[in-house]
C-alpha angles and dihedrals in degrees: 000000000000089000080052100055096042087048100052083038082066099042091048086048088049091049091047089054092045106051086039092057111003088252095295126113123179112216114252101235146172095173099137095008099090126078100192094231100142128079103236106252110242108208114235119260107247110237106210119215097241111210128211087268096064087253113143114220117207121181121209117178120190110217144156115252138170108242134190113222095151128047112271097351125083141205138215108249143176115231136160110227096006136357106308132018122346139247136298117257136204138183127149126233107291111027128127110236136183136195140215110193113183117191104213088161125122081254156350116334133149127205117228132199100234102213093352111126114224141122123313102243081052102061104084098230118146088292092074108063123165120205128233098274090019135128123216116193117197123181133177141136124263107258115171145066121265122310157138116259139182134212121202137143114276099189113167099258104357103058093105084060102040088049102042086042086065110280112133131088125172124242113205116202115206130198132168093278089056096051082067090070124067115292124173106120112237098357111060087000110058124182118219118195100180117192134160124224143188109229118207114219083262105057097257122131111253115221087195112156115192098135139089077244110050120244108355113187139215101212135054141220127199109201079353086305128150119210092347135180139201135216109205118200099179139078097226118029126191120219131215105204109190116167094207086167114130082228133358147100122226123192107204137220151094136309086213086047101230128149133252132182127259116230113165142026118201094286110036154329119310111242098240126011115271116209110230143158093190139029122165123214125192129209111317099002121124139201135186111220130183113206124183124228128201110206118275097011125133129207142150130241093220131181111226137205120262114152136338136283108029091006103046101101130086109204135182100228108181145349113226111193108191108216116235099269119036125200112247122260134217108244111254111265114237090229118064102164137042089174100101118241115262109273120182121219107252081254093052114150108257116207132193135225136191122191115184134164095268090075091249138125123216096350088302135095129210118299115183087207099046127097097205092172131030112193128176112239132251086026134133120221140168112250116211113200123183124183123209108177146012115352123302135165128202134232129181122201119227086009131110117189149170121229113240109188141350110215093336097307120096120263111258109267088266094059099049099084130096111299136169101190118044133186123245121185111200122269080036136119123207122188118197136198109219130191116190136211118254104237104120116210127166092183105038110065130200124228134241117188153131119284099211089095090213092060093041093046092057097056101277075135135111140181129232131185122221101214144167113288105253098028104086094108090052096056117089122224091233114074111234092229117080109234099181095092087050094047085054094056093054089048112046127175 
């Protein structure tokens, strides 16, 4: 019955996209249209205020700004810190860290941790709201081994528009296996925050939303960069890949077609290299890549084609010139990890999950009061996710996991490492091993949800407890507090 449903799922996907344009799509495209004339923006590192207790304060304040993508016009943007994006942070496993979010928006907004593990009334989800004026003041420990992170609103129905306005930064952890890569920030480590957008005649950013997917662009900024380049001045170069589109899929590599070595998934290092001219990352997926540079050479990073909706698009992404002499770089270990992979016990808790067309999951859309999962902390389950319709992807809060298979075959090597957001084409299962953090809450619950912000915005979201091993049966499905007033706060008339 399941192999039904997800059959007829395609074949209703194939008819909608028929009748909607007679079965031909153009692909969206800016190959030859570019000229490289701007040096890529490379956010600035964030210095936290340490305090006599060890604890790093970082300060992130949400604002309105006036930005200049293209050249003499300018667009009304969202920033932290300044006009568009934020800044990079980095802390290392094991360091005590606190916030001061300030909300200088027009209105309510939160600020979530995308793949960091910490306590629930920390995360940032829909539950954490800061007013406009307000000031919001998360705290937790540093509990993981090295990644690339993310941070973005995650208000419930407006995160599409906080996030494609300018909100996002990246965080880096750092441990003892990642100080074997190269690490000096902006210079041999390089963070990408890739992200398409729709231009209006005038320069302004258009928030237009006439697809399945929401607001898919045709052009594309690197560091909120438009047309960059990048001079490169050392022999090996890590990447940090982060797909902060509201929407689509890139699929990564080189004009010139070389390889590079994979490093890295969402949530940590792999535990050896993996070779690689592609890798594809969804909404809100990372990797780490090394790539090597001979002296005076010249290539793309460039996005390529490989399939329709939130993939149909091939994108010249940006120019790297190498100088005439390059620093010398250490070889790449071969291996990367000494955190052992996620492994399950033979009784783990398996969960199912259905995603369908109608943004829901498992016949449900988001409801802010209701518990849809209860998990014990500290556990480790298998995850069964099965897509029915369009193309979706799936993120956990608080969760780090390896993806076990992909319709009953193994993932390819690059894709076994620890993740927190997977793909799903449609007609496809996924099952996940997930490993969650120990911060047991029966009152704050944790988000799943789809990472395409359309999608998640429309309700493809659900809410899990971290309790006590041993108290799921005690905890109700109805959260005691009451969310509607505060529902009503992010939405007003």
């Amino acid at each position: 019955m399941k192999s039904y449903n997800r059959w007829m799922g395609l074949l209703l996907v194939l008819l909608v996209f028929g009748l909607a344009g007679c079965g031909k799509e153009e692909t969206v495209t800016n190959v030859g249209k570019l000229h490289f004339e701007n040096p890529l923006k490379i956010p600035q590192l964030l210095e936290p205020v340490t305090a006599s207790d060890g604890v790093k304060h970082f300060k992130l304040t949400m604002q309105t700004g006036k930005t200049e993508f293209l050249s003499g016009k300018t667009a009304d943007t969202w920033g932290i810190n300044g006009s568009y994006l934020g800044p990079s942070i980095r802390v290392s496993n094991g360091d005590k860290v606190a916030f001061d979010v300030v909300n200088h928006l027009p209105g309510i907004s939160t600020l979530h941790w995308h793949g960091m593990k910490l306590p629930a009334v920390m995360d940032g989800g829909p539950h954490q709201m800061i007013k406009a004026g307000d000031t919001w003041k998360p705290h937790w420990t540093i509990n993981q081994p090295a990644a690339t992170l993310w941070y973005h609103p995650h208000i419930q129905g407006k995160t599409a528009q906080h996030v494609y306005r300018g909100l996002a930064g990246m965080i880096m952890i750092e441990d003892q296996d990642s100080q074997k890569l190269p690490s000096k920030y902006g210079v041999d480590d390089i963070p990408l925050i890739v992200q398409d957008k729709l231009f209006t005649s005038d320069g302004q950013l258009s928030e237009k939303d006439d697809t399945t997917f929401g607001t898919l662009g045709n052009e594309i900024l690197i560091n909120g960069t438009y047309d960059p380049y990048l001079k490169v001045t050392a022999s090996r170069v890590r990447f940090r890949l982060l797909n902060a589109s509201n929407a689509r899929a890139y699929y990564f590599g080189f004009s010139d077609d070389r390889s590079y070595k994979l490093v890295a998934n969402d949530a940590g290092l792999l535990q050896k290299p993996v070779k690689l001219n592609r890798v594809k990352l969804s909404p809100g997926e990372r990797a780490e890549i090394v790539v090597e540079f001979k002296p005076g050479e010249e290539t793309i990073l460039h996005s390529y084609s490989s399939g329709s909706g939130i993939e149909n698009g091939e994108f010249d992404l940006l120019k790297i010139k190498t100088a005439s002499k390059l620093t010398g770089s250490a070889p790449i270990p071969e291996q990367l990890s000494s955190v052992p992979p996620i492994e399950v016990p033979k009784d783990a808790r398996v969960r199912q999950f259905k995603m369908t067309m109608e943004s829901k999951i498992n016949d449900k859309k988001m409801d802010m009061e209701r518990i849809d999962e209860v998990v014990p902390a500290g556990t480790k389950e298998i995850w069964e996710v099965d897509n029915f319709g369009w193309s979706h992807n799936f993120h956990i809060h608080d969760a780090a996991f390896r993806v076990l298979d992909v319709n009953g075959k193994k993932p390819p090597e690059y894709e076994r490492g620890r993740k927190d957001t997977v793909f799903i084409p449609n007609g496809s299962t996924v099952r996940l091993a997930v490993e969650f953090g120990d911060y047991p809450d029966p009152d704050s619950p944790y988000m799943y949800h789809c990472h395409i912000l359309k999608h998640e915005d429309d309700g493809m979201m659900g809410q899990f407890l971290l309790v006590k091993p041993g108290t799921e049966s005690q905890i109700p499905k109805k959260l005691q507090k009451d969310s509607s007033e505060s529902h009503k706060q992010a939405h007003p008339e």
